[in-house]
C-alpha positions as CSV (number, residue, x, y, z in Angstrom):
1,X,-2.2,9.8,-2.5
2,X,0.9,10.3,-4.4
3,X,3.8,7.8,-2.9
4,X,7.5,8.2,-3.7
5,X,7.7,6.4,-7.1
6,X,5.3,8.8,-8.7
7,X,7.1,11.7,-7.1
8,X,9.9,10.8,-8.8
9,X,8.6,10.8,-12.1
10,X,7.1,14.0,-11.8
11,X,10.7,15.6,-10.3
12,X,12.2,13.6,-13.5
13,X,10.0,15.1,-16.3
14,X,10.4,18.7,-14.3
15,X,14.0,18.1,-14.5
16,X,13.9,16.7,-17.8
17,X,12.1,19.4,-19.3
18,X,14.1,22.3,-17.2
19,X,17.3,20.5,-19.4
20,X,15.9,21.0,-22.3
21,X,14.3,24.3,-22.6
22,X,17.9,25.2,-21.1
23,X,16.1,28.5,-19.6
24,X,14.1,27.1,-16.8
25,X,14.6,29.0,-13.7
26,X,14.2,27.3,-10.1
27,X,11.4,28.6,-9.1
28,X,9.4,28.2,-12.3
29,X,10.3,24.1,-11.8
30,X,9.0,24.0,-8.4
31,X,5.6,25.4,-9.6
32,X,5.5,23.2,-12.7
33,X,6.3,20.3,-9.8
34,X,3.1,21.3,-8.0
35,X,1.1,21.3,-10.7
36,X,1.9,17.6,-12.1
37,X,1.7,17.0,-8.5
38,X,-2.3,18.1,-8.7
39,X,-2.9,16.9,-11.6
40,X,-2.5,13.4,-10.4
41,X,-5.2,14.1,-8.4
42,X,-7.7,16.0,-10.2
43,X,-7.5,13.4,-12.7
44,X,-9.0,10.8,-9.7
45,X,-11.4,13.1,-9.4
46,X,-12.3,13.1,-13.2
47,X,-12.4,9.4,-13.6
48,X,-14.4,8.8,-10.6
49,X,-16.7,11.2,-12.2
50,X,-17.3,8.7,-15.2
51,X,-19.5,6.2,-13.0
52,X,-22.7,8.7,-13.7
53,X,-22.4,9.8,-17.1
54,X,-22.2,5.8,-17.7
55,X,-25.4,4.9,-16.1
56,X,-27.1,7.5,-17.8
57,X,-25.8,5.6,-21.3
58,X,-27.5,2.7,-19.5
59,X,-30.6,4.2,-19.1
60,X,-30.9,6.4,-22.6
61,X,-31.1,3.2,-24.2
62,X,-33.8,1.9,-21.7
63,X,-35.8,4.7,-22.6
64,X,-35.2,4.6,-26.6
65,X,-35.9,1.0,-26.4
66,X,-39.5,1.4,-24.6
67,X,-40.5,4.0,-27.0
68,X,-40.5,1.9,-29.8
69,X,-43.6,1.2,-31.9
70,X,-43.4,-2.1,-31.1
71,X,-40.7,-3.0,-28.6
72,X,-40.2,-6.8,-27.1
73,X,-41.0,-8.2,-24.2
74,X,-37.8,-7.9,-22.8
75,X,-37.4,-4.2,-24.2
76,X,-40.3,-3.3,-22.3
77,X,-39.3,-4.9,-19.0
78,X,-35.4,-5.1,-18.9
79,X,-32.9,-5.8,-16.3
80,X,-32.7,-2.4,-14.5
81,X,-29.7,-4.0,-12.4
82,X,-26.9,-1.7,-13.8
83,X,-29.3,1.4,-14.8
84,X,-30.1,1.6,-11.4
85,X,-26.8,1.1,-9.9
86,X,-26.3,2.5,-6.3
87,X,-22.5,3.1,-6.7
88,X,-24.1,6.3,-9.5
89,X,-26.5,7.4,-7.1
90,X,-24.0,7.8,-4.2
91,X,-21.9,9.5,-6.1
92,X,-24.7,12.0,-7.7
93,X,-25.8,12.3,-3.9
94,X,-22.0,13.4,-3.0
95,X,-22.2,16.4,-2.1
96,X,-18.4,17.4,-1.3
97,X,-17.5,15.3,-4.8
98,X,-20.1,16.9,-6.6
99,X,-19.0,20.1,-5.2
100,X,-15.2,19.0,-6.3
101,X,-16.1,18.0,-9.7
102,X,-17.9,21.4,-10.4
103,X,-15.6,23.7,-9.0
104,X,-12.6,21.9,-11.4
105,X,-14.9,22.8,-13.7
106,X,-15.4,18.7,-15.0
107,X,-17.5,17.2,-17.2
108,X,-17.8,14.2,-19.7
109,X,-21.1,15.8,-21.6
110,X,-19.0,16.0,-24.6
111,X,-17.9,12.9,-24.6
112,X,-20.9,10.6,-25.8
113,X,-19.3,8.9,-28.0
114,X,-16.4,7.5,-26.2
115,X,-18.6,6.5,-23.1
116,X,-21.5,4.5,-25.9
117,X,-18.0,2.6,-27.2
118,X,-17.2,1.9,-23.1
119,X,-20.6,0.2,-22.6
120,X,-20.5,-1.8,-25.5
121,X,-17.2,-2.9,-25.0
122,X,-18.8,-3.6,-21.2
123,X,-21.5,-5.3,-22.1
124,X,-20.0,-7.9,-24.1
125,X,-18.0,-9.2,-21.3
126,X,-18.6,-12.2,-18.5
127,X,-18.2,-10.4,-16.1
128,X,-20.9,-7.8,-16.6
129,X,-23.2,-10.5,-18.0
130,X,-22.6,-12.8,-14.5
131,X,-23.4,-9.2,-12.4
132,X,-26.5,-9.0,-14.6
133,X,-27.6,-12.4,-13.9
134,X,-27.6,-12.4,-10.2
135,X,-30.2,-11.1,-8.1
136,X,-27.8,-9.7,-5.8
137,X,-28.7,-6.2,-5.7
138,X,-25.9,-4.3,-3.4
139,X,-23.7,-1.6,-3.3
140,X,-20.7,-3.9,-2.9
141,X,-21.7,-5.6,-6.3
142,X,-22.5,-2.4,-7.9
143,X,-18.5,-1.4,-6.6
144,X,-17.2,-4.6,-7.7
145,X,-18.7,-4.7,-10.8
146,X,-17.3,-0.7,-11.4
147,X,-14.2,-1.9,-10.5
148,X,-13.8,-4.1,-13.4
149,X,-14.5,-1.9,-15.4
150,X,-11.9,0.7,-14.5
151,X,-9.2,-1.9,-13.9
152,X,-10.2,-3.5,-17.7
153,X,-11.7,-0.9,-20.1
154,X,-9.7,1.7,-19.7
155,X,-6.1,2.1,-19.7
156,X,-5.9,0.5,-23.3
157,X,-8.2,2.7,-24.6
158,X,-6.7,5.4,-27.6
159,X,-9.6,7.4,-27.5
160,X,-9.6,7.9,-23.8
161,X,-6.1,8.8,-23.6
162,X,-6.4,11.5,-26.2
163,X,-9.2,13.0,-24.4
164,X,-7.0,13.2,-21.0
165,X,-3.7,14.4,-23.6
166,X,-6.0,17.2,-24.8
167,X,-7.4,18.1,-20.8
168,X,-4.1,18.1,-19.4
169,X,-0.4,18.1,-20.4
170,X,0.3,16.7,-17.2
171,X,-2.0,13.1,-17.6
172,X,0.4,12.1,-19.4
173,X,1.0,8.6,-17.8
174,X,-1.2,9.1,-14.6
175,X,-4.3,6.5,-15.8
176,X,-3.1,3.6,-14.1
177,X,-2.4,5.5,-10.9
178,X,-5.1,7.5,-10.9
179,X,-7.3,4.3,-11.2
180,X,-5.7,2.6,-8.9
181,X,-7.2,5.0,-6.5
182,X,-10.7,5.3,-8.3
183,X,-10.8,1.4,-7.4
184,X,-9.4,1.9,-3.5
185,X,-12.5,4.4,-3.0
186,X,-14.9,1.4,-4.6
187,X,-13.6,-0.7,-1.8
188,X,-14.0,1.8,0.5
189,X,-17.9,2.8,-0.6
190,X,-18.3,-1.2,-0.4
191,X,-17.2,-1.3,2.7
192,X,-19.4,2.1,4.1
193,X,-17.2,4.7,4.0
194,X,-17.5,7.7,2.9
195,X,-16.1,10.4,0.2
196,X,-13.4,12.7,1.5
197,X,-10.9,14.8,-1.0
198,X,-7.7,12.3,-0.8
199,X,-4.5,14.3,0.8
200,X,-1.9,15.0,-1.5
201,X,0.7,12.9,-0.7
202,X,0.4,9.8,0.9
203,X,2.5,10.8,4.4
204,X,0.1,12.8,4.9
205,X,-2.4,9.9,5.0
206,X,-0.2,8.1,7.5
207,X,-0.4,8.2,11.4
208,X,2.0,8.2,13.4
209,X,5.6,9.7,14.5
210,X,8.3,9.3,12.4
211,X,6.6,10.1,9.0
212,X,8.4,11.5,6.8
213,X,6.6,14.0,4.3
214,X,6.5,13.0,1.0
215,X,6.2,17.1,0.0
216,X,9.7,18.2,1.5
217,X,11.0,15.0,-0.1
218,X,9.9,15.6,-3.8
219,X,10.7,19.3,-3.2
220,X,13.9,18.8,-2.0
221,X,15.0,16.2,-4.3
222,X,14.3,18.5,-7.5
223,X,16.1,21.5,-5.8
224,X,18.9,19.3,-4.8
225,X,18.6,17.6,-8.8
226,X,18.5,21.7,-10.0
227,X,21.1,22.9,-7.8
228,X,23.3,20.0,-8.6
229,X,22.9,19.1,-12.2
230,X,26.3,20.8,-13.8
231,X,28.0,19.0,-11.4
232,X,26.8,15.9,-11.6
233,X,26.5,15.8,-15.3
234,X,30.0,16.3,-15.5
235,X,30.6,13.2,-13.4
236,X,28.9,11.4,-15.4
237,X,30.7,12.7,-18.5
238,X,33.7,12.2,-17.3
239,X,33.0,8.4,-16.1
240,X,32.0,7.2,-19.4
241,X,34.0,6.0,-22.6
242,X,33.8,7.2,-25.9
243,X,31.2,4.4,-27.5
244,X,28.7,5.7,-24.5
245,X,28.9,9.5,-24.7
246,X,26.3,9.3,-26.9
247,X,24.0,8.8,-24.2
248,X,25.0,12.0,-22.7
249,X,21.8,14.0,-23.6
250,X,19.5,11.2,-23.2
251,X,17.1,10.7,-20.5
252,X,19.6,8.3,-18.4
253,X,21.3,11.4,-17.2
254,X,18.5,12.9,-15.4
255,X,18.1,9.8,-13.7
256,X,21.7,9.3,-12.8
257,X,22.0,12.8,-11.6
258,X,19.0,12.9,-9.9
259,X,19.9,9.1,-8.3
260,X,23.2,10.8,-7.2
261,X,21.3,14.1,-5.9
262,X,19.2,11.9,-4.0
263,X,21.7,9.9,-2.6
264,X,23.7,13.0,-1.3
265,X,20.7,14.9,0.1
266,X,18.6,12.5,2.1
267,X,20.3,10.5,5.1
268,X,17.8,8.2,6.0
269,X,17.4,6.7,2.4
270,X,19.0,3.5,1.5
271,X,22.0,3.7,-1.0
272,X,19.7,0.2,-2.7
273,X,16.8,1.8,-2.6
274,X,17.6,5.0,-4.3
275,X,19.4,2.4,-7.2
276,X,16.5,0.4,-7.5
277,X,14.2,3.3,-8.2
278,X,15.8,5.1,-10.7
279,X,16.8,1.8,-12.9
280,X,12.9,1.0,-12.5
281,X,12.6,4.7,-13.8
282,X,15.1,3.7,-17.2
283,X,13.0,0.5,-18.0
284,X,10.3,3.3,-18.3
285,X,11.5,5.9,-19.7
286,X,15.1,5.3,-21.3
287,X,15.7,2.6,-24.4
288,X,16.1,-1.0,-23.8
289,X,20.1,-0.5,-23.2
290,X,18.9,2.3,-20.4
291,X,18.6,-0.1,-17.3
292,X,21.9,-1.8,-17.3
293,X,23.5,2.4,-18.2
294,X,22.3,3.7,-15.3
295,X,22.5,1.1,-12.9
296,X,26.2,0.3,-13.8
297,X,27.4,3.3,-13.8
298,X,24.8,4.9,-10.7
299,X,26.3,2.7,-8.8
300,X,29.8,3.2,-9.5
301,X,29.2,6.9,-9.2
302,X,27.4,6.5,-5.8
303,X,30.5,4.6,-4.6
304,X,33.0,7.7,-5.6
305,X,30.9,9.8,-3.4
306,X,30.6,7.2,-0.7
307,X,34.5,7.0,-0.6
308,X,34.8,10.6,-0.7
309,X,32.5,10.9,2.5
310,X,30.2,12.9,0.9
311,X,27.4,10.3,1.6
312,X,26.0,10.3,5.2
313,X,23.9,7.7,5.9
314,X,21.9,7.8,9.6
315,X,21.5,4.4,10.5
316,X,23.3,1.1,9.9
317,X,22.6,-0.6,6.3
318,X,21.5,2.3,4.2
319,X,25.0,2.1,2.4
């Protein structure tokens, strides 16, 4: 589930936060590592789990609008299309996700209001009013229609995000990920597969020889990042002029040390590569002067070490 781009985010807050508490010990990093690792995953699992409690929205007002003293025509025979949804009854059926969701101990009961603002927001939209019109009734169009939504009412949304702030300290910028996947098990229920518990990390979802796991690689990168961080800090320190020191306790040292940790620990990674990523990571997470810091002077730093031999490379290119 989790590819390398995530995993070094979640080594980079670890790291970040290890910096500043100043007290962090190694092994109380690795297991904060596993758990933001996790929580990637569990929050898949919560989001997924909003498909039900969304349908039943759907057919609440269904119900309140028949029991009125004197309801119209079309309150009294509406388009069950979404109400009945088969995407929501798979899922209820589930019985491994179901038994997922409860043992995390999930649930969106308190959430009413936030899921009556989803639907309406929903409902105004062409695309759920073009799914209502056809007389297509299919899992597929019940899957693409969820997928809109997921892709399109939810990563904007301030109330969601504070819900997910207050579940978790560690959902802090997982949505769109997280998501991502929600949408990728759509396809697959469209396309008659079933639910299984994704793996981890997404080597372990490949086949094949030559994989390289993604667990020993975030792992190793933060100990290597850990071990290496009063050294490579001073590099940086002692690389930079006066009017940039002041960037010295900012993010864009964590990503320059961990670029350089990377860079010295794992042979089979391209010196670009390893660049790339962590200037991506400064667009993100540093200040708008960030990306052109750290990739000016990770790359000058990189060099040093390449000079100095301590960069291996195995293979032709990766330097």
């Amino acid at each position: 589930m989790l590819n390398r781009r995530i995993l070094r985010i979640k080594a980079f807050k670890v790291l970040y936060s290890s910096v500043l508490s100043g007290n962090t010990s190694l092994a109380q990093a690795e297991a904060q590592l596993d758990q933001a690792c996790e929580a990637t995953r569990d929050l898949y699992i919560y989001m997924l789990g909003i498909v039900s409690p969304l349908t039943k929205i759907a057919n609440d007002r269904i119900a309140a609008a028949k029991a009125k003293f004197n309801p119209t025509e079309e309150e009294r025979n509406p388009n069950m299309k979404f109400a009945e949804n088969a995407l929501a009854k798979l899922i209820d059926e589930d019985v491994d996700f179901q038994k997922v969701f409860s043992k995390k101990k999930f649930s969106w009961a308190q959430y009413d209001l936030l899921l009556k603002k989803i639907m309406n927001s929903v409902m105004t939209k062409d695309y759920y009013a073009e799914y209502m019109a056809s007389e297509e009734r299919s899992l597929k169009e019940d899957c693409k229609l969820f997928t809109r939504i997921f892709e399109e009412e939810f990563v904007d949304s301030e109330e969601l995000e504070q819900i997910l702030e207050e579940k978790s300290l560690y959902w802090n910028d997982d949505l769109a990920y997280a998501l991502t996947w929600c949408c990728k098990t759509f396809k697959g229920f469209a396309n008659g597969e079933g639910w299984s518990l994704l793996p981890l990390y997404q080597s372990e979802m490949l086949k094949g020889d030559g994989v390289e796991s993604d667990k020993y690689f975030v792992r190793k990168l933060l100990q290597a990042s850990f071990a290496g961080y009063e050294k490579y800090s001073a590099m940086v320190a002692d690389s930079v002029t006066g009017w940039e020191k002041e960037r010295l306790f900012s993010t864009d040292v964590v990503l320059i040390v961990m670029g350089l940790a990377e860079t010295v620990t794992f042979p089979t990674i391209p010196v670009k590569v390893t660049i790339n990523e962590y200037v991506e990571l400064a667009k993100f997470f540093g200040t708008p002067k960030s990306r052109s810091f750290v990739n000016g002077l990770l790359d000058r730093l990189v060099q040093n070490l390449v000079n100095e031999g301590q960069v291996v490379k195995e293979g032709k290119g990766l330097l």
